[in-house]
C-alpha positions as CSV (number, residue, x, y, z in Angstrom):
1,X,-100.9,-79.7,35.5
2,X,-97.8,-78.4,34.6
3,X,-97.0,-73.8,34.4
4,X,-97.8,-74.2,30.5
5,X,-101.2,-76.0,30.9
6,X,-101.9,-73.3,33.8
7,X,-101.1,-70.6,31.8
8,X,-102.9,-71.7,29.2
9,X,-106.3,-72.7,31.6
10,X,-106.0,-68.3,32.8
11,X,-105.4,-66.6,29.8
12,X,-104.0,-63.3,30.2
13,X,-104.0,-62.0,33.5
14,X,-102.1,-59.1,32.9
15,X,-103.6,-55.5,34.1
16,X,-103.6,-53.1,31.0
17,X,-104.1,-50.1,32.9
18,X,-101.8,-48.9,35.7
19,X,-104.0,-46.3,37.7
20,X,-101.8,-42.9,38.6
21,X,-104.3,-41.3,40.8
22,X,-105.4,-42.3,44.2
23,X,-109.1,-42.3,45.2
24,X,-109.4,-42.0,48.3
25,X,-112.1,-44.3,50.4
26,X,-113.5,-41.3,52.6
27,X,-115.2,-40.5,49.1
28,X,-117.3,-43.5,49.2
29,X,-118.1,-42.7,53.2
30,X,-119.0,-38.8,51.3
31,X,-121.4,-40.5,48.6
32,X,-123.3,-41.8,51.1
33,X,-123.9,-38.6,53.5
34,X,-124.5,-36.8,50.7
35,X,-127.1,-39.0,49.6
36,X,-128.5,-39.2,53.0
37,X,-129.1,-35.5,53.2
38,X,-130.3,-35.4,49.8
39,X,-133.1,-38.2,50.9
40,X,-133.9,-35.9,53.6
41,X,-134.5,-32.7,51.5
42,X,-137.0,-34.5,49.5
43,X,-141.1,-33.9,49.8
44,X,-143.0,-36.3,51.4
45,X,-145.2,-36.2,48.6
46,X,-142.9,-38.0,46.3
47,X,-143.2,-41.5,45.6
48,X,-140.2,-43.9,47.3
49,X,-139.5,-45.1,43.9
50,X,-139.1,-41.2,42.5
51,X,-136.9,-40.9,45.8
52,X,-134.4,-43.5,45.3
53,X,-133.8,-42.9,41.9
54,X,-133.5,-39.1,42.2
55,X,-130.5,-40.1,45.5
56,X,-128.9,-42.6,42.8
57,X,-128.9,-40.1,40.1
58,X,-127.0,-37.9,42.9
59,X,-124.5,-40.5,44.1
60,X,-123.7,-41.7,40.2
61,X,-122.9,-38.1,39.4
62,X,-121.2,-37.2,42.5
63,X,-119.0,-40.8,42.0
64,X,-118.3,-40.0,38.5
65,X,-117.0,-36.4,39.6
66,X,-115.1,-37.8,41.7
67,X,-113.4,-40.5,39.8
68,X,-113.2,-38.9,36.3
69,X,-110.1,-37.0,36.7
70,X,-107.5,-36.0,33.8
71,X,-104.0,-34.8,34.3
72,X,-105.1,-33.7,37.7
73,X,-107.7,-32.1,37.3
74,X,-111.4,-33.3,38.5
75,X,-114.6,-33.6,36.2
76,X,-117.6,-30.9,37.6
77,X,-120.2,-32.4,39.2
78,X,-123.8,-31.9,37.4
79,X,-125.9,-29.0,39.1
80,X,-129.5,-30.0,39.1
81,X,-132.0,-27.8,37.1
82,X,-134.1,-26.1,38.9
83,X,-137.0,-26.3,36.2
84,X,-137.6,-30.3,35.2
85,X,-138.9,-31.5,32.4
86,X,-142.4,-33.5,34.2
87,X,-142.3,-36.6,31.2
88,X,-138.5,-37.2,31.7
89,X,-137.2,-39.8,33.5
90,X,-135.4,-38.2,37.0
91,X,-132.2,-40.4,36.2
92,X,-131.5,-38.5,33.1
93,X,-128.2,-40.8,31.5
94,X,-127.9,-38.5,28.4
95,X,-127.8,-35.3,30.7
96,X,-124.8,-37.3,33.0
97,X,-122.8,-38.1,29.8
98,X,-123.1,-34.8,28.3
99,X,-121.5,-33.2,32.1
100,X,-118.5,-36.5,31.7
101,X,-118.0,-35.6,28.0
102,X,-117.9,-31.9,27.9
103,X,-115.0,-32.0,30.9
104,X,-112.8,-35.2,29.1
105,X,-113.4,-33.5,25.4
106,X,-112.3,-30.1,27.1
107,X,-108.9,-31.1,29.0
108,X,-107.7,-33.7,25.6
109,X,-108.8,-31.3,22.7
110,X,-107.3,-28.5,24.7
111,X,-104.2,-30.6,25.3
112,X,-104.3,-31.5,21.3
113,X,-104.3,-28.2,20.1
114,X,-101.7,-27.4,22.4
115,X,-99.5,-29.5,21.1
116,X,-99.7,-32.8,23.1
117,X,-97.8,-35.8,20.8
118,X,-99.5,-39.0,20.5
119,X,-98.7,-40.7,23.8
120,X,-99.9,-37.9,26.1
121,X,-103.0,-38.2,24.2
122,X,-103.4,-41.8,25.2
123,X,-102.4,-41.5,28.1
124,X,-105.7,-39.0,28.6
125,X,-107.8,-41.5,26.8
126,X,-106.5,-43.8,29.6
127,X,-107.5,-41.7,32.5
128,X,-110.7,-40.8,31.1
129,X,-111.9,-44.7,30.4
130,X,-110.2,-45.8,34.0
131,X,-112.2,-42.6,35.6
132,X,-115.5,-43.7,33.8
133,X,-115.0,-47.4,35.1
134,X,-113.8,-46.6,38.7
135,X,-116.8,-43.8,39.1
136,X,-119.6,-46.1,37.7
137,X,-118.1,-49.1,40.2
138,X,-117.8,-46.9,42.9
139,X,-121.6,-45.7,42.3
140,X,-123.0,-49.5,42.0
141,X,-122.1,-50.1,45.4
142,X,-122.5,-46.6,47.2
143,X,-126.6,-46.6,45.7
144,X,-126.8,-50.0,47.3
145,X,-130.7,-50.4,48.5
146,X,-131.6,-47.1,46.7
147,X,-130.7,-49.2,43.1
148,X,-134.1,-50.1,41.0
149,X,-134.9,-50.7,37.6
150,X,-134.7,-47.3,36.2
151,X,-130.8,-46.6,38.1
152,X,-129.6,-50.2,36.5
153,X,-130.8,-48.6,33.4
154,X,-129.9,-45.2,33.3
155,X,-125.7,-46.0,34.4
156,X,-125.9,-48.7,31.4
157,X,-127.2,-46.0,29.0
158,X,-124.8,-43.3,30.5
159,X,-122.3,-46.2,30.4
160,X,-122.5,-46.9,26.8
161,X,-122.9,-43.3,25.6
162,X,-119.9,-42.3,27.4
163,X,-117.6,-44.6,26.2
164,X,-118.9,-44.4,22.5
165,X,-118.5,-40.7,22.7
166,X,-114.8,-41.3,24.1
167,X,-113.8,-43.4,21.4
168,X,-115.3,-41.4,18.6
169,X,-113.9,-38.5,20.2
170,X,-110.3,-40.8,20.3
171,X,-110.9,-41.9,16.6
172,X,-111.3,-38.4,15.5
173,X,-107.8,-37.3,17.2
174,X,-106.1,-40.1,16.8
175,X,-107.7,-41.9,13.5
176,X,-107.6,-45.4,15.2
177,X,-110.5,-47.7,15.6
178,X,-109.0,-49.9,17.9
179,X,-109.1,-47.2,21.1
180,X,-111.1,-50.1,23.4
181,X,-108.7,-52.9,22.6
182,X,-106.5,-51.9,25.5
183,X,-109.2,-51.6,28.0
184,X,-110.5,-55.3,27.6
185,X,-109.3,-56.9,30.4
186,X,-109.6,-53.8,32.3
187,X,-113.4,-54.2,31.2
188,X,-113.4,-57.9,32.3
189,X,-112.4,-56.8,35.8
190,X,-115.2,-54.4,36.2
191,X,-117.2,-56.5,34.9
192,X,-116.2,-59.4,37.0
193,X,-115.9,-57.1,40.1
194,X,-119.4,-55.2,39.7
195,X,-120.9,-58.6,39.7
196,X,-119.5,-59.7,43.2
197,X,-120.9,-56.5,44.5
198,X,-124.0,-58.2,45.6
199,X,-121.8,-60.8,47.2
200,X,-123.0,-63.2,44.6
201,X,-120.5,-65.2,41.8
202,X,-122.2,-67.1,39.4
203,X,-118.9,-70.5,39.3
204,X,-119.1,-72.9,36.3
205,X,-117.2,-76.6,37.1
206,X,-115.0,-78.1,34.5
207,X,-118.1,-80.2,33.8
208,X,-120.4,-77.3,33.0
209,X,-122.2,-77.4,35.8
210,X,-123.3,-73.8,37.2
211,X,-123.3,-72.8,40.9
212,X,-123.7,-69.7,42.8
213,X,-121.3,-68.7,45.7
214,X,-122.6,-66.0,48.2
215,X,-120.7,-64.6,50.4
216,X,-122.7,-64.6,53.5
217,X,-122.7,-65.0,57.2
218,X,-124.6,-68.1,59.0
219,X,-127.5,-65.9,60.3
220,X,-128.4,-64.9,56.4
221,X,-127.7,-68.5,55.6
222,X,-130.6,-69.5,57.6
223,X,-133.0,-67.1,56.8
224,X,-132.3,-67.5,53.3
225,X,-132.9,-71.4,53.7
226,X,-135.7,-70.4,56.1
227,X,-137.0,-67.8,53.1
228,X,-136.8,-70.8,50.4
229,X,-138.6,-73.8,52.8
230,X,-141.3,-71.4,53.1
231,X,-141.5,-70.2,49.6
232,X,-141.3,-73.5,48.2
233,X,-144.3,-74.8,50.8
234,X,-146.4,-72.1,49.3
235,X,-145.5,-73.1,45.7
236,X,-146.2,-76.6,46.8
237,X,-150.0,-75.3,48.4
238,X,-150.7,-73.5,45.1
239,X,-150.0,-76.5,42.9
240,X,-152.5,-79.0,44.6
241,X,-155.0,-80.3,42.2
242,X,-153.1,-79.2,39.1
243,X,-151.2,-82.2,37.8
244,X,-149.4,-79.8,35.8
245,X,-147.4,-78.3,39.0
246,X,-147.5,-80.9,40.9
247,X,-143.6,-81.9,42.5
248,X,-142.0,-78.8,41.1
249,X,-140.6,-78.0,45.2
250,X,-139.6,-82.2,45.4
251,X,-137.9,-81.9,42.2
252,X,-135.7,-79.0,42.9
253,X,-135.2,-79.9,45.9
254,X,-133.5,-83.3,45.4
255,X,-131.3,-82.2,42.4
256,X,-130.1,-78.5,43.5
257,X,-127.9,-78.0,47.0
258,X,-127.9,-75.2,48.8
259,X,-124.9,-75.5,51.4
260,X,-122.7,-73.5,54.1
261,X,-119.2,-73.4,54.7
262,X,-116.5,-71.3,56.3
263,X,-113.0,-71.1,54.8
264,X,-109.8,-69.6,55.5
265,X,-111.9,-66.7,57.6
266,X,-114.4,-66.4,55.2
267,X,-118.2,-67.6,55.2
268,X,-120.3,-68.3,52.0
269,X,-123.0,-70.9,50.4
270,X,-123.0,-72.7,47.2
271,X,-126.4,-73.2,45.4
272,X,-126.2,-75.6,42.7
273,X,-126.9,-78.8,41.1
274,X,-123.6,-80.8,42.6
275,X,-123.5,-83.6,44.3
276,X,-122.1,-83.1,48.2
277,X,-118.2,-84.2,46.9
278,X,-118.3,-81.5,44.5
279,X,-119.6,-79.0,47.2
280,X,-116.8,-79.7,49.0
281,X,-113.9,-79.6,46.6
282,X,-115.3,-76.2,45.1
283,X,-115.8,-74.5,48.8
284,X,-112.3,-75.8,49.4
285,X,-111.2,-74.2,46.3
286,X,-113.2,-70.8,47.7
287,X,-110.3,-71.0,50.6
288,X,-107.5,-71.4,48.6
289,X,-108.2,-68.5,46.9
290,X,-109.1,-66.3,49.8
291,X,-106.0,-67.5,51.2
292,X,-103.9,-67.1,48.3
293,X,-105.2,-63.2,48.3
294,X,-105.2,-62.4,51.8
295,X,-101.0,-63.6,51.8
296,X,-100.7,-61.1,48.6
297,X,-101.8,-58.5,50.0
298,X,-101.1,-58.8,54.1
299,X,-97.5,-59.3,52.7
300,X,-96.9,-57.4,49.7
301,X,-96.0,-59.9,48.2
302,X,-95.0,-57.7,44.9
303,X,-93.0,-55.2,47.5
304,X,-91.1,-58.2,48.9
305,X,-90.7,-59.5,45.5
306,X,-88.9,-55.7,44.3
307,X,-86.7,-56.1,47.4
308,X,-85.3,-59.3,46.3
309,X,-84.3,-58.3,43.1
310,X,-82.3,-55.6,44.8
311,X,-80.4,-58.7,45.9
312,X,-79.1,-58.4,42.1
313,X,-81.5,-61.2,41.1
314,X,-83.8,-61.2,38.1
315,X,-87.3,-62.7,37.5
316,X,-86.1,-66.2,36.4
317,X,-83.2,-66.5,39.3
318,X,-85.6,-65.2,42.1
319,X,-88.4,-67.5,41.3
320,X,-85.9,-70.5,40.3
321,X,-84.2,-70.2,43.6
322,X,-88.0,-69.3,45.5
323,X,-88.8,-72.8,43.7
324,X,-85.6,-74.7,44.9
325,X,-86.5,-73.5,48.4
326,X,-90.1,-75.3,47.9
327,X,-88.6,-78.5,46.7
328,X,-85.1,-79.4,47.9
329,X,-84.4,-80.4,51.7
330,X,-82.9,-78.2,54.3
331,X,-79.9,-80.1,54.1
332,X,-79.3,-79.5,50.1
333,X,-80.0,-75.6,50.1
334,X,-76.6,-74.9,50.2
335,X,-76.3,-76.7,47.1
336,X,-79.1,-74.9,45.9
337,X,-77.3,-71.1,46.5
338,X,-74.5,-72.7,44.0
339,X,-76.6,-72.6,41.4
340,X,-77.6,-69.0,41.3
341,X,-75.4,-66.2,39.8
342,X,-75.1,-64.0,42.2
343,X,-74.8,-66.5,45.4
344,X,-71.7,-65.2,48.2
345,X,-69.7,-68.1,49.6
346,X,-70.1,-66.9,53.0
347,X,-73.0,-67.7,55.3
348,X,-74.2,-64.6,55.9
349,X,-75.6,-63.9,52.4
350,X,-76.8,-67.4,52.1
351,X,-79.0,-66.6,55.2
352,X,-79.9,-63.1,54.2
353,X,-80.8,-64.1,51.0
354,X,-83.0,-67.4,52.5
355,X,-84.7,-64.8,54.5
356,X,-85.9,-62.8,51.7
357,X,-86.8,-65.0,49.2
358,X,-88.7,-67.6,51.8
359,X,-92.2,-65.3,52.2
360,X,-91.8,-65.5,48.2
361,X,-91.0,-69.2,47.9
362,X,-94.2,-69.6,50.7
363,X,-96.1,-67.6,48.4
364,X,-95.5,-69.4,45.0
365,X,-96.6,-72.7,46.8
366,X,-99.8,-71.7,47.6
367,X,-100.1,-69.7,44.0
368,X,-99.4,-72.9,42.6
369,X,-101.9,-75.3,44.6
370,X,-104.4,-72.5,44.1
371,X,-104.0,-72.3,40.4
372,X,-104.2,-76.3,39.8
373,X,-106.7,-77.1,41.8
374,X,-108.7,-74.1,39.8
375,X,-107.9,-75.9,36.7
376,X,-109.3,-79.0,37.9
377,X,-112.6,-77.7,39.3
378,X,-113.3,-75.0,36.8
379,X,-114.5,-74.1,32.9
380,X,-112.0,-71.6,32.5
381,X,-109.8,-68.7,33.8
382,X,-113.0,-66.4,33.8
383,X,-114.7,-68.2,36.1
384,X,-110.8,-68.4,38.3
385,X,-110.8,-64.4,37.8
386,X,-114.4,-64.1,38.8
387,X,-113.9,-65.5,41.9
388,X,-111.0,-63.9,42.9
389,X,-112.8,-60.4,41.9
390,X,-115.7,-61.4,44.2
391,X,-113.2,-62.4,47.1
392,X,-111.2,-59.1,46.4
393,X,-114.3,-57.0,46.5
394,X,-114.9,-58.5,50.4
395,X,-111.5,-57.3,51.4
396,X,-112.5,-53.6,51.7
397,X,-109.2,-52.9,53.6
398,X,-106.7,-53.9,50.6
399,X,-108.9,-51.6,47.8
400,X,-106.8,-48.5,48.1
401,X,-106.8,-46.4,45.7
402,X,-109.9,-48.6,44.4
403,X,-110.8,-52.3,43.5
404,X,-110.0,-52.7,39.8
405,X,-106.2,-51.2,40.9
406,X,-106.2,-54.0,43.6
407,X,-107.8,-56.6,41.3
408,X,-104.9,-55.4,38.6
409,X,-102.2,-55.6,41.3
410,X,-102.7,-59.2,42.3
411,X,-103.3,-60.7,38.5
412,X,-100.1,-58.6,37.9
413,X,-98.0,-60.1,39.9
414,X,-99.4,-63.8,39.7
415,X,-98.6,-63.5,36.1
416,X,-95.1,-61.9,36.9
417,X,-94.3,-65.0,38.6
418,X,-95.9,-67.5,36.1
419,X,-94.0,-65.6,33.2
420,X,-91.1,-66.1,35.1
421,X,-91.0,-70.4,35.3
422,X,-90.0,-72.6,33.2
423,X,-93.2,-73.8,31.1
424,X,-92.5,-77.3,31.5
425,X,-92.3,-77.0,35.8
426,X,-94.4,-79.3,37.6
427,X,-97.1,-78.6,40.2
428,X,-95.6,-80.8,42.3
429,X,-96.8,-78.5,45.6
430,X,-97.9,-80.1,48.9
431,X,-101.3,-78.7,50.2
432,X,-101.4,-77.5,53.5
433,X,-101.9,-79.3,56.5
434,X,-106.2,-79.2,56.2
435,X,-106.8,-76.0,59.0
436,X,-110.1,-76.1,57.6
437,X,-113.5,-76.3,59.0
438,X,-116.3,-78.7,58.4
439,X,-118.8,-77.3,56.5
């Protein structure tokens, strides 16, 4: 595959949202004791399903509060009546989108009839969508082993009402009707990353096979296999005698594998109907990726790549000479430094500028191997962005100031660099040496 194909195999990677604000982690860490002490408060009397969906109701306020912020200034968090309505649901969604809306219509009508021009107005709108998104991820994984039916529910209804009322509200400022086209690939990240917060990522194959990855440890591994073996040995028990259930367990068992593997410092399984080849190739895909993500962000790779341009490159000079260093000999790089503009005669540039743009050079490689062999192996960029969400959402250190910023930051750059080749450039990369476990 050559860049043109590749682009054309990941769509548009691009972030359409840069987030201004920082949220903090120790938020997350606050969710939780709040929702602790809140668990605590309640009667004894009440039911453990009334419990958990009272604490999640708590956490997705407190998360949206915390998240929803406009111009610098932070959303209310929703005060609990102190007389309930008996026949309504305790995770009242209409009540949480009435608390988001009557803050976000507040600060942008009040900045509209003050006078704000069209950008600062969509630059609010911005803020307020981002702030919905962030605060509703941030929930989904702070409710954790609280979440039932009627949580999953009531965020999708708050969910949908919120943004409907933000875009009427926008359409009625503004007069557009295209306020979400912006957001969509912000929406796909979400999307992609809420998914992965169970720590499963549903993979399709360039043959249209499907597959789970989870990401797991070898200790759940076993008792998940231990969990299925016994499962299936009851299903097998129940079916005796009835011809129509009869070799249901043998059946799925001989076309579906359910395998472990460890990767590039990561453990997961696959579950899917693959033969062991095709296992293999996708788990080795799984630690390209990880890899290719944990050298982005353990180097800052987009810093770096800002600190070469100071150099008095541009895009297409950095990443042609970062590709010259990948492909030409040790012995022709000074032959290499003749074709760039801004190359010094004298050896000390040459070196300096070697020892800038070799992290980046490094980097493009394994961008490169990662991104062909993802083009091989799966349907389609989704699926590529999908797993790199799931794999981002693992690496809890790099989501500062939160996961879709980090998800944003890494397509960002990627596409930076891809932008940046010439379309017709071969993927001519080496893989690395194979550092990689057995499965």
């Amino acid at each position: 595959m050559n860049v043109g194909q590749i682009k054309a195999f990941l769509g548009d990677q691009k972030a359409s949202v840069h987030p201004e604000t920082a949220l903090k982690k120790q938020l997350q860490e606050e969710g939780l004791r709040q929702a602790a002490e809140f668990k605590q408060s309640q009667s004894t009397a009440v039911s453990v399903s009334s419990s958990n969906t009272a604490i999640g109701l708590k956490i997705f306020s407190g998360s949206l509060s915390q998240a929803v912020k406009l111009d610098g200034k932070q959303a209310p968090e929703e005060k609990p009546d102190k007389a309930e309505d008996k026949n309504k649901s305790l995770f009242d969604f209409e009540k949480v989108a009435r608390n988001v809306m009557r803050f976000v219509g507040g600060v942008i009508e009040g900045a509209a009839r003050g006078g704000a021009d069209q950008e600062k107005l969509n630059s609010l709108f911005s803020q307020a969508r981002e702030g919905v998104a962030k605060g509703i991820a941030m929930a989904e994984k702070d409710i954790g082993s609280f979440m039932n039916d009627e949580i999953k529910e009531g965020i999708d209804r708050s969910r949908n009402l919120i943004n409907d009322r933000i875009d009427s509200l926008e359409k009625r400022l503004l007069g557009g009707d295209d306020a979400s086209a912006v957001n969509s690939v912000s929406a796909s990240l979400v999307a992609g990353a809420s998914d992965s917060r169970s720590g499963n990522i549903l993979i399709r194959t360039r043959d249209g096979d499907e597959l789970t990855l989870s990401f797991e440890s070898l200790r759940q591994f076993q008792f998940a296999q231990q969990t299925q073996v016994t499962s299936s040995a009851s299903q097998t028990t129940n079916n005796e005698g009835d011809n129509t259930g009869a070799g249901i367990s043998e059946t799925t068992s001989q076309t579906s594998l359910y395998q472990y593997f460890e990767r590039s410092g990561i453990s997961f399984s696959l579950n899917g109907e693959l033969d062991e080849d095709e296992m293999k190739a996708i788990a080795d895909l799984v630690g390209k990726a990880n890899d290719l993500a944990d050298t982005f962000f353990a180097g800052d790779m987009d810093k770096a790549f800002e600190e070469a341009l100071a150099l008095g490159f541009d895009d297409k000079e950095l990443v042609g000479y970062a590709l010259q260093l990948n492909h030409t000999k040790q012995s022709q790089v000074v032959e290499a430094y003749e074709s760039i503009q801004h190359y010094r005669d004298d050896n000390a540039d040459a070196n300096k500028y070697g020892n800038v743009v070799s992290p980046i050079s490094q980097y493009m490689d394994k961008m490169m191997d990662t991104m062909n062999s993802a083009g091989e192996k799966l349907q389609s960029g989704e699926d590529y962005s999908n797993l790199i969400a799931g794999i981002i959402n693992k690496m809890e250190d790099v989501q500062v100031p939160d996961l879709l910023t980090a998800i944003n930051r890494f397509h960002t750059f990627n596409q930076r660099l891809l932008d940046a080749m010439p379309g017709n450039e071969p993927v001519t990369a080496e893989p690395e040496p194979d550092k990689q476990e057995n499965a």
